[in-house]
N, C-alpha and C positions, 0 to 999 in steps of 0.2 A: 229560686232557691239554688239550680246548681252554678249560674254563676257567682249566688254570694259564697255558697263552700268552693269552689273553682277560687277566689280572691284569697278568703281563709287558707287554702294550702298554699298558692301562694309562698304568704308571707311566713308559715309556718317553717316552707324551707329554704325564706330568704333570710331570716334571722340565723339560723347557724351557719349558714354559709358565710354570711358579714361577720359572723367571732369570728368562724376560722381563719378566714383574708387578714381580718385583724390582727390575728394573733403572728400571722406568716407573713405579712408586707411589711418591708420599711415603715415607720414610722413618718419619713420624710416623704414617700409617696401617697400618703395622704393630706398633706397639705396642696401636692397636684394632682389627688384627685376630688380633692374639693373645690378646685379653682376651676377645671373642668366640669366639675357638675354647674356650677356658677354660671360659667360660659353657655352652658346647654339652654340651659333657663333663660337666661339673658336672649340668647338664641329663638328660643322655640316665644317666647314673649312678642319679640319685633316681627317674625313671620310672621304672624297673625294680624298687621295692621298694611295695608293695602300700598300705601308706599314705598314697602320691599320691594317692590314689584319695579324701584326708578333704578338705575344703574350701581350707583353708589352705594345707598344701603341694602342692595343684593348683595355684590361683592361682602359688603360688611357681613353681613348672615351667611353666606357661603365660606367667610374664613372663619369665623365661629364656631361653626358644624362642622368643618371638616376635618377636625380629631375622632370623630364621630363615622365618619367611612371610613370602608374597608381600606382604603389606602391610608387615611390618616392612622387607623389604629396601629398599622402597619412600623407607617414612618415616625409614630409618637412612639411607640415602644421600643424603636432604634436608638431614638433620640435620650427618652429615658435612662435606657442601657449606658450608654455612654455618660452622660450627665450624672448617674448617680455612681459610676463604677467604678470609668475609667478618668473620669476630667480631674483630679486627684491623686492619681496613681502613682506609687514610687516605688521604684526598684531600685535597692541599696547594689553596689557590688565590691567583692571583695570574698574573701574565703571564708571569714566568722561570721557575715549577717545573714539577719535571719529577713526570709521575704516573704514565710507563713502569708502572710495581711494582702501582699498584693497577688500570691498565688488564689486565695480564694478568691479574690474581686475577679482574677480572668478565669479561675472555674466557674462562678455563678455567670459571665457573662457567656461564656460557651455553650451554658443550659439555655439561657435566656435566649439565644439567639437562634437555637434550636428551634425553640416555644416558637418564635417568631417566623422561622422558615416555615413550619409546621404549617401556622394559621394559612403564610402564603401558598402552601402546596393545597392547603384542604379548598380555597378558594380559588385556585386555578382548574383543579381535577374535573375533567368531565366528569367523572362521575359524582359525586359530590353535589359537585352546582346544581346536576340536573334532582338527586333528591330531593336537595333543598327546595328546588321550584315546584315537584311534583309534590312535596307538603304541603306546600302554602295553595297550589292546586286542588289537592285532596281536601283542605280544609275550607276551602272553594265552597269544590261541590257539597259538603256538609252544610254550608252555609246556606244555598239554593234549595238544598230538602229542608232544609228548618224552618224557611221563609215559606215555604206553601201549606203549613200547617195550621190549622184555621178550627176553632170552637167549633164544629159544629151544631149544636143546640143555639147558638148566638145568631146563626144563618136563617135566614128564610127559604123556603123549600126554592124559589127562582135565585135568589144571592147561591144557593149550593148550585143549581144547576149552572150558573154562570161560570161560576169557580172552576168548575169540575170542563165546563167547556173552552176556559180560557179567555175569558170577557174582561176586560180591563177598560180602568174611564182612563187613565194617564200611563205613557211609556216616560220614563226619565232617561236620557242620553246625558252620561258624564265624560264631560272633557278631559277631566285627569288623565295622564300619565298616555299618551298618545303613543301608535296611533288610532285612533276613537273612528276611522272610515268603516272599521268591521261592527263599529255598535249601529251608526245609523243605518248602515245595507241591513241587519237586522232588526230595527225598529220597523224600517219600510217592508222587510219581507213579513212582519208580523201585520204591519197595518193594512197591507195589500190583504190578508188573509184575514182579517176582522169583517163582520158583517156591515154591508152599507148603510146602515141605518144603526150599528154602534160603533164608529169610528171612534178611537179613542182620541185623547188630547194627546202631543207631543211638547214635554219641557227639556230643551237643551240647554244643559248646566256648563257654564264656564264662563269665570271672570278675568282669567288673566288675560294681561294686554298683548295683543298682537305684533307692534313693534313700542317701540323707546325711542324720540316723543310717541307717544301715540298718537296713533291714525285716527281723523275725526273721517266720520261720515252717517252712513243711516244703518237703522239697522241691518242683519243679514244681506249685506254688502248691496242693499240696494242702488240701482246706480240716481245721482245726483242730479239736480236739476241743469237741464243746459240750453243749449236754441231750438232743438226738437220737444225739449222734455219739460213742462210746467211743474210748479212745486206742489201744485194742487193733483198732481201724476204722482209727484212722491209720497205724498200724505197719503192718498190711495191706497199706494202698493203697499202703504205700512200698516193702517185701521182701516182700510176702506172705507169703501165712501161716505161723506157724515149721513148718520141717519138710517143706512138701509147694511145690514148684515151679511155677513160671506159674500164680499166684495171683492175678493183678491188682495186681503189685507192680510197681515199677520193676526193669530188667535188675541196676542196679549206678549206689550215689553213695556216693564214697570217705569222704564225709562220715559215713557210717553203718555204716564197714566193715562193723563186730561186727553188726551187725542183719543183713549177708548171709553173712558168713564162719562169724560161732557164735552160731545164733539162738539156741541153745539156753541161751547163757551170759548173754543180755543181758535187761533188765527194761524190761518195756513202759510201767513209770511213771515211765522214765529218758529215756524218749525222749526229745530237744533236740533246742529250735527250733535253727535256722542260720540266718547273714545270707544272703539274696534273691540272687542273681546273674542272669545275663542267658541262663546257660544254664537257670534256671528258669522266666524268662519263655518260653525257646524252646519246653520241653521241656510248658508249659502251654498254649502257642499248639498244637503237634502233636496232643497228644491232643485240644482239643477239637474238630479235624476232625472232619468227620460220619462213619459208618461204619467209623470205622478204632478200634472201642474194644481188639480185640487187640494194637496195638503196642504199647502201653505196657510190656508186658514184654517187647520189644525194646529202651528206651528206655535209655543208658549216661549218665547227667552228668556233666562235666569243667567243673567249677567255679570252674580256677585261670588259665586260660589267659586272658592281660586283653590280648593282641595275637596276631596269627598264627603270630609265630615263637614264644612261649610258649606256647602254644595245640600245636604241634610235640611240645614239650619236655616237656609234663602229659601230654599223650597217649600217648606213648612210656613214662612211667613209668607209667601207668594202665595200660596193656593189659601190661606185666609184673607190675605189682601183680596185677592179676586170674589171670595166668598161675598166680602164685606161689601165691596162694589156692586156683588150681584153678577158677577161675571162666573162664578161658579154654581151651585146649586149648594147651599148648607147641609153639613153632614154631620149632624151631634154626634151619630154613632160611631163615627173612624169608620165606614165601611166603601168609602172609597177606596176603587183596585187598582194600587201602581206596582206595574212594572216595571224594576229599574234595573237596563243593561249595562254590563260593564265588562270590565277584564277578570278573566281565571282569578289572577294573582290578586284581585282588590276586593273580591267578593267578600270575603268573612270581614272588611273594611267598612265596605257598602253596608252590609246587612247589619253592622252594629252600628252605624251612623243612624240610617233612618229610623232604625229602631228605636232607637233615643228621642227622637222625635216624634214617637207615638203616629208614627203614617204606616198606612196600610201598607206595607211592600213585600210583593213576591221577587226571588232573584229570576235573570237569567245571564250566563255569558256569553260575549263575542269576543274572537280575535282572529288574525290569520291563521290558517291552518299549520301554518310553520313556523309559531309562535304557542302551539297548545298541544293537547294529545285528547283523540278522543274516550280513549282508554285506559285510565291509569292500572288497571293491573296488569294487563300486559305490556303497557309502554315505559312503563319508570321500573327501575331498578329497585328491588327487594333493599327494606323490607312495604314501602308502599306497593311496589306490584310484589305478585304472589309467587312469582316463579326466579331463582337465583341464578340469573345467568352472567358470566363474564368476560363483555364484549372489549372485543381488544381497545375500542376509542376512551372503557375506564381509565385504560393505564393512560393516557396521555392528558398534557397540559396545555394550557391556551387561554391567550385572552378574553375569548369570548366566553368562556367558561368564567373568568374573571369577573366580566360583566352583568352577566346572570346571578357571580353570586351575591353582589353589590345592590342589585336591583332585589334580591330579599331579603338583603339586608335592610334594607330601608324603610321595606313593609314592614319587616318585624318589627324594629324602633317603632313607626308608626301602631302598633298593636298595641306594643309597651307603653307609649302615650294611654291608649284606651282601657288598661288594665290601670293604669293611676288614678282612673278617674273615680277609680274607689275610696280616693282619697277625698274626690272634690264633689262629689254626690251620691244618692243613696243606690249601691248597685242592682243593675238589672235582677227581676226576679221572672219566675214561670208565672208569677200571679199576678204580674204588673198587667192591667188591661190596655195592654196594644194592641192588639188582635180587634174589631170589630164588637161595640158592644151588643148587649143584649136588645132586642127592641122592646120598648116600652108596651109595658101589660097594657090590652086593649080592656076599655071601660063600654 
């Protein structure tokens, strides 16, 4: 329910905002900003099909959207100014004319440009930027207490003790938005710390390609057959051995169903290379941690997921593909426990993706320590921390303050995505059963 009234306000004070712009913009500026909204859609339509991903039509989606950054909105509001003020402009001269017409056109551009210094200054400002990141932060960690909230009446007295101890059957490792080495040192410091006898599964999410052609090989960069190394060594290291389990194979890559499903049916001089993903690099990066050579048959690849909320979407049909194979164990109730680590800034991202997809998921995050804070009320600036202080590096400006604020800008767009989705299906309630259901009254 408070996300459907969260939607309802909304729009309650999107419509008078839209008269008022209305009534206040050019006329002629909504014809470009209709042709930019075009653009977006046209945009945000083609990212979504896997081929963006080839050189060309990146490029093509990356000019698309880029009225859409902070820079673009920058340089298109330049461009605008000019275009609609000055491309036109006529100064009569002489003692009796009048230049009323083009006096105004260079006073409104003088505001205008103002507007536009402005926005530059607010996105340059240490201080500023760093608010903004310690919002999307704060709304973070909002997001990780809301994930561990759990029916209890729906639990079984062992399901609450589990909970309450930190027992989880799946950690998810997201590739987005790198770099992703502080998720799995945290996956691995969690699995180090799981009981030996409930080690969780590990699914490392990420589809995007590694280079352009892509790089064929096996999965999690194992190495390839040669004059030391038989392919029947490769199959191995990927499903272990046919027939006999926790072989030094990988858990499960959908890539290879039949090599885990029916080893018995498939032919080891059939193997195929795949293109490279990023959950390959992860899942390369994980095992060659020191001392940890048993995970790798913990290890799940999800391949397909090239953004968080796809990343959702692969994974949701993965763990029922495994189900259906029997590689999982059936869970009617949804009371499988995943933890899924990510970044500060993607959490409230994360936590509405999976959500969607009706899986059990508690947050947590990881990043470098010089990339987070571990306290926002004392670390960020009022008014998210509590105390008003003003450190001299407010007043100053800078690129990297630039960058930071671009990079929440993106998120936010990306939120805005997820707020329309109210458009395109029925919105999140408190009473939608994602949480674990009930178990069935015993007879």
């Amino acid at each position: 329910m408070f996300d459907l009234l969260t939607n309802i306000l909304i729009w309650i004070i999107a419509v008078p905002v839209f008269i008022i712009l209305f009534k206040a913009i050019p006329k002629d500026w909504f014809r470009v900003f209709g042709l930019v909204i075009f653009t977006a859609l046209v945009a945000i339509i083609f990212a979504n099909f896997r081929f963006v991903e080839d050189p060309i039509p990146k490029i093509v989606v990356d000019f698309l959207s880029f009225p859409f950054t902070l820079t673009g909105i920058i340089l298109l509001l330049m461009v605008l100014n000019y275009w609609f003020r000055l491309k036109d402009l006529k100064i009569k001269s002489g003692e009796k004319v009048d230049n009323k017409n083009a006096v105004d056109k260079v006073n409104a551009v003088t505001r205008e440009s103002l507007i536009i210094l402005l926005i530059f200054a607010i996105a340059t400002n240490n201080a500023t930027s760093e608010l903004f990141t310690c919002y999307l932060e704060q709304q973070g960690a909002n997001a990780v207490e809301q994930s561990y909230r759990r029916p209890v009446r729906n639990l079984s007295e062992q399901e609450l003790a589990d909970f309450k101890l930190g027992i989880y059957d799946l950690f998810v490792v997201l590739a987005e938005n790198p770099p992703y080495e502080p998720r799995i040192q945290e996956a691995v410091r969690l699995w180090n710390a799981a009981d030996s006898q409930q080690k969780p599964l590990i699914i490392l999410s990420g589809g995007r390609r590694t280079t352009y052609p892509p790089t064929k090989g096996y999965p999690c960069l194992i190495d390839p057959e040669s004059e030391n190394r038989s392919k029947e060594e490769v199959r191995t290291a990927i499903a272990g051995q046919t027939g006999i389990a926790n072989t030094g194979g990988l858990r499960y890559d959908p890539r290879y169903e039949a090599y885990f499903t029916k080893p018995a049916e498939t032919s080891t001089e059939a193997l195929p290379k795949i293109d490279l993903t990023e959950a390959d690099q992860m899942c390369a990066a994980l095992t060659s941690l020191p001392n940890i050579a048993e995970i790798k048959q913990f290890i799940i690849i999800e391949p397909s997921g090239r953004s968080i909320r796809s990343s959702g979407d692969e994974i949701s049909r993965l763990i029922k593909s495994m189900e259906k194979n029997r590689l999982l164990r059936e869970d009617p109730r949804n009371s499988r426990r995943i933890l899924a680590i990510t970044s500060p800034i993607e959490a409230t991202r994360t936590y509405l993706s999976f959500r969607n997809q009706d899986l059990n998921t508690s947050l947590t995050t990881a990043t470098y320590p010089s990339d987070s804070r571990t306290d926002l009320s004392t670390q960020c600036p009022w008014p998210i921390g509590t105390r008003f202080d003003l450190k001299p590096k407010y007043f100053l400006f800078n690129a990297e303050s630039f960058v930071r604020s671009e990079r929440v800008w993106t998120e936010v767009k990306e939120l805005i995505f997820y707020t329309l989705r109210f458009w395109l299906r029925p919105p999140l309630t408190d009473e939608r059963p994602y949480f674990p259901k009930s178990a069935p009254p015993v007879t």
